[in-house]
N, C-alpha and C positions, 0 to 999 in steps of 0.2 A: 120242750117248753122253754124257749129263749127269752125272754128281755132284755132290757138296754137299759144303759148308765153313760156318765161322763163323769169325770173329774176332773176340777180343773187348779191348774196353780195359781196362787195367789198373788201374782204379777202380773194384772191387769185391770184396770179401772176398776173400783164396786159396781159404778153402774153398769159397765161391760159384763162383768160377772151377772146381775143381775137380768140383764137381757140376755144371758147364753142359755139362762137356767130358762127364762119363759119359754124361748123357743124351742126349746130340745123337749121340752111338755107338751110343746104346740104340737111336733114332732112324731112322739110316741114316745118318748124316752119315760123310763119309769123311776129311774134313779140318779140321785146329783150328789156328788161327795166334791170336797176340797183337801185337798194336798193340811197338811199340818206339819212347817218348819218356821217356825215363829218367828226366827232371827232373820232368814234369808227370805221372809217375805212377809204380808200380811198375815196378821191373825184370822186365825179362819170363822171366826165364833161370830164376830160381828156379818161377815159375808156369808154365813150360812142365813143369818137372820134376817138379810137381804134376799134372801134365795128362796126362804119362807113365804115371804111375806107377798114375792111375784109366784108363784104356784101355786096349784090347788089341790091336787094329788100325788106329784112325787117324793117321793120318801129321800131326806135327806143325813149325810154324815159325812162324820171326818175318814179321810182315807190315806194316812192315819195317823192317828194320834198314840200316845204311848204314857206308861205310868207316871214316867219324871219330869218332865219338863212342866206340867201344874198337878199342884194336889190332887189326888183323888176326889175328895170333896167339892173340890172348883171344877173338876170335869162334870162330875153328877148332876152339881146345882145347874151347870152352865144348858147341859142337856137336856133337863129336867127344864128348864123355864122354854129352851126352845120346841119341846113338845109340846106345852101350853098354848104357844105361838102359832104354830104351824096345823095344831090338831091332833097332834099325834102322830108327827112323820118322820119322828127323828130317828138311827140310828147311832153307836159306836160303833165305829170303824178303828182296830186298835194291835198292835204289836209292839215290837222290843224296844222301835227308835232307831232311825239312823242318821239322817240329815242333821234332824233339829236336836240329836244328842251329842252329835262329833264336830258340829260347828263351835260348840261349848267347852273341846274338850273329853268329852263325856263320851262312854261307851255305852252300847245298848245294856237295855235292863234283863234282871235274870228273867227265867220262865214263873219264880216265883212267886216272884214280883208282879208280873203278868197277871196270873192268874188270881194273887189279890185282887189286884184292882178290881180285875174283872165284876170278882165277886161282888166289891163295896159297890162299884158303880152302878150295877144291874140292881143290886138291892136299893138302894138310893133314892135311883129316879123310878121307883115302883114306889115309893114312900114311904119304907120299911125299914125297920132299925137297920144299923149297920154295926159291924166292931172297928173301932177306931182308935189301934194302940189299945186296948182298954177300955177306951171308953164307948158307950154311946150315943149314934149320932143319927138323925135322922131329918129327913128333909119332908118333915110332915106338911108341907104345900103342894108337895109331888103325888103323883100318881100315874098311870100308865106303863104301855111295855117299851123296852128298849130293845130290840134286837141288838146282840152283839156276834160285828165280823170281825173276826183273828187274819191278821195276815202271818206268815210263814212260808218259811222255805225247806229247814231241816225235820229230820226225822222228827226229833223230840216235840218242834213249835208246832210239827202237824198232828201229833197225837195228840196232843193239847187242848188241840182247837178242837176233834174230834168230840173230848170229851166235854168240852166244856159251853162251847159256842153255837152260835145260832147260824153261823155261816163263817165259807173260808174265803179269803182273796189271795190268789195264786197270778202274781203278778208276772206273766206271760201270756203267751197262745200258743203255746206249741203243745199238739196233744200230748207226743212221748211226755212229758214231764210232768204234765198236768194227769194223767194217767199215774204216775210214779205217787206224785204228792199225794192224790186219792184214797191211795192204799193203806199210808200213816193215818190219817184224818178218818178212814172208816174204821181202823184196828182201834184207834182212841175211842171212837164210836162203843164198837162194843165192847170194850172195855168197860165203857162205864155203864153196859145196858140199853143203850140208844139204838135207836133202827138207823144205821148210818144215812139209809134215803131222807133221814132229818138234818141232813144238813147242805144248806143250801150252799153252790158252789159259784161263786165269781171270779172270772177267767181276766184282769183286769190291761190294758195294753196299747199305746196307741196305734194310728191306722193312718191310711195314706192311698185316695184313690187314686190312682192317675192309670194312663198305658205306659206312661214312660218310667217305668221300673229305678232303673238308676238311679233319678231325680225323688223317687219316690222314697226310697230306702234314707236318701239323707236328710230326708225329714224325720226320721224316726231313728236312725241307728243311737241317738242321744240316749234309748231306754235300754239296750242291753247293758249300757256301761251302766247305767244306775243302780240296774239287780246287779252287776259285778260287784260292788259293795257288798252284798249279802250274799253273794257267793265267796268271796272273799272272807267273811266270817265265819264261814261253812267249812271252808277248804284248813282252814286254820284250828277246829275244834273236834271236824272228824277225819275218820281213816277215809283215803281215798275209796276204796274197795267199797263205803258204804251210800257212796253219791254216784249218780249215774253221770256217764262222760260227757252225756250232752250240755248239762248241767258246769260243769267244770273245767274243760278242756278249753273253753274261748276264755278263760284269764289269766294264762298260762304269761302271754303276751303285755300283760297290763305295766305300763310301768308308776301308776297312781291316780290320785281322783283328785280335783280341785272343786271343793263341795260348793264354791261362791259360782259354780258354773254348773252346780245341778240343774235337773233336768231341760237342759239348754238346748237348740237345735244346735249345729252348725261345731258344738263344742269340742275341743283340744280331747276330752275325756275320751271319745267316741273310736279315736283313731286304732286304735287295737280293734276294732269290733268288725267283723269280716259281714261280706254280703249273707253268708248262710245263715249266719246267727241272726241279722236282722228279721230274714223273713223266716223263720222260726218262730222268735219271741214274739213279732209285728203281725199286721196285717196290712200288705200293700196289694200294689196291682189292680187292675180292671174290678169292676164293679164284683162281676161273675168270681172271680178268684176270693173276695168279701163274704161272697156269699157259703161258695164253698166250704172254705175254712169255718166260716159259724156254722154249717151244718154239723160240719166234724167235732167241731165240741159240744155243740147242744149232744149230739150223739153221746158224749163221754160222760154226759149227765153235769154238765153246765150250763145254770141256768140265769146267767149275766152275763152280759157282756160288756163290760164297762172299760169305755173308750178314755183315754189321757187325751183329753183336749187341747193339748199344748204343741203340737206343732208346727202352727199356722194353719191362717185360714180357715179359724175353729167355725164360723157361722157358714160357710160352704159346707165342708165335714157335715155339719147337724144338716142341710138340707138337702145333701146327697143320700147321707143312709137314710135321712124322713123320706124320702121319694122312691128310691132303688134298694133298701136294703129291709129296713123293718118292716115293711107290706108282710115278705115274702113269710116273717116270723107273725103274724099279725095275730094267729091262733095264741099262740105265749104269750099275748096281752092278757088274755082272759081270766076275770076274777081279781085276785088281790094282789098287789106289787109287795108283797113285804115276807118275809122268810117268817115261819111261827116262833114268837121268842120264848125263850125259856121261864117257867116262872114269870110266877111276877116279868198363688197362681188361684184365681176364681172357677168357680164349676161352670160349665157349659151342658146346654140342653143335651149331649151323650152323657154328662154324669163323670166326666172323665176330667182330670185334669191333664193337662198335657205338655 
């Protein structure tokens, strides 16, 4: 049971935004998330409310957003009105921080922290008290579920997510890893009691059709450098011995990140990042290679596929996989798009670029 997503960054027109969300609906897509790094781009809250307002059924959120950069309370309310908006299709989409914390200064936030939030926010836009320091707060205009997706990478963020969350975003495609991460996010599972098959899994990543491989890869090598950040976090808080090599062995080479050039094509960042790791973390190649690889993770019990819309040529992308790729998942449309929340170069008629 596959479905489809995009997310996109917030570096290009609203109305561009807003016409990528209609037709990726028109499409098949079932999910739309926007990047959240406030400083290095737009605000996502207004262009989701654009995103709303063009769709009729896809379920949308931030991909991601994190505890510190706005109150708790402004994230709830902000959420909490856009379900009003939309009907009921919003998401949180949420982790430690990276971009929109270290451009600041600021490091990512603890798990503790995390997992407050979580807490207030979820109770919040359900319309239910909250504890706030002390006090009492409550967003008695609110009502409805929020599905909330954790992103993570180490042991700890994914046992976390297990226990707490509605879904996880494992921002690659490589099965070895995504496999690895599983294992954390089902043990937090039941740890807490939970049938881990509750929790819904998104594999998140861009993509790049062409035959011409090469050319393909350098549209996308810009995303392993981006997880090297949070591999880089990882490599620095645990013992080698507890991350798998795949995971860590490509930023050996790094010799730093310039965050005013995140998720960038073409960018200085990227140069460490070898051909393997591209098509590991990525999805490039012929259509059939697209397709392949989603079989193998729907297989792994991934049930998103959520595309980074940012490497050019986004409205080609949405009308290759709407033609050649989502048919083939067409059964994983069926019934509801939304994970159960807790509580309360142009394309051409082969499909190829070349």
């Amino acid at each position: 049971m596959l479905r489809f997503g995009i997310t996109i960054k917030p570096d290009m027109t609203p109305a561009r935004v807003a016409a990528l969300a209609r037709q990726a609906e028109g499409v098949g897509f079932d999910y739309g998330w926007v990047f959240d790094s406030h400083v290095l781009w737009m605000e996502p809250y207004p262009l989701l409310t654009m995103m709303a307002l063009n769709t009729k059924r896809m379920r949308l959120g931030t991909c991601v957003t994190n505890p510190a950069v706005r109150d708790t309370t402004v994230t709830a309310s902000a959420l909490a009105t856009l379900n009003l908006i939309s009907g009921g299709r919003m998401m949180l989409g949420i982790g430690r921080g990276d971009s929109s914390r270290r451009v600041l200064g600021k490091k990512p936030t603890t798990l503790v922290d995390l997992e407050a939030a979580v807490t207030r926010i979820r109770t919040l836009t359900s319309g239910q008290p909250a504890d706030y320091d002390g006090e009492a707060v409550q967003l008695e205009w609110a009502h409805g579920e929020l599905p909330v997706w954790m992103a993570g990478y180490g042991p700890k963020a994914l046992h976390l997510t297990g226990r707490i969350a509605d879904g996880v975003i494992l921002q690659f495609a490589d099965p070895h890893l995504i496999k690895w991460c599983l294992g954390f996010v089902h043990e937090g599972a039941r740890a807490a009691g939970r049938d881990p098959a509750e929790i819904a899994v998104m594999a998140a990543a861009p993509v790049w059709v062409s035959d011409d491989l090469a050319a393909a890869r350098e549209h996308v090598r810009w995303f392993p450098a981006l997880v090297s950040n949070h591999v880089m976090d990882l490599v620095a808080r645990y013992d080698p011995s507890e991350l798998p090599a795949e995971l860590t062995a490509y930023v050996r080479n790094r010799d730093g990140y310039d965050y005013h050039h995140h998720a960038e094509v073409g960018s200085d960042n990227a140069e460490f990042v070898s051909d393997d790791v591209v098509d590991r973390f990525c999805i490039v190649g012929p259509v059939e290679e697209h397709r392949r690889k989603l079989r193998e993770l729907a297989g792994l019990g991934v049930g998103q596929f959520n595309i980074y819309l940012m490497s050019g040529d986004e409205e080609a992308t949405l009308d290759i996989y709407g033609r050649e790729v989502l048919p083939e998942f067409a059964a994983a449309r069926q019934g509801s798009a939304k994970p159960k929340a807790r509580n309360g170069k142009r394309a051409t008629a082969t499909s190829s670029r070349t």
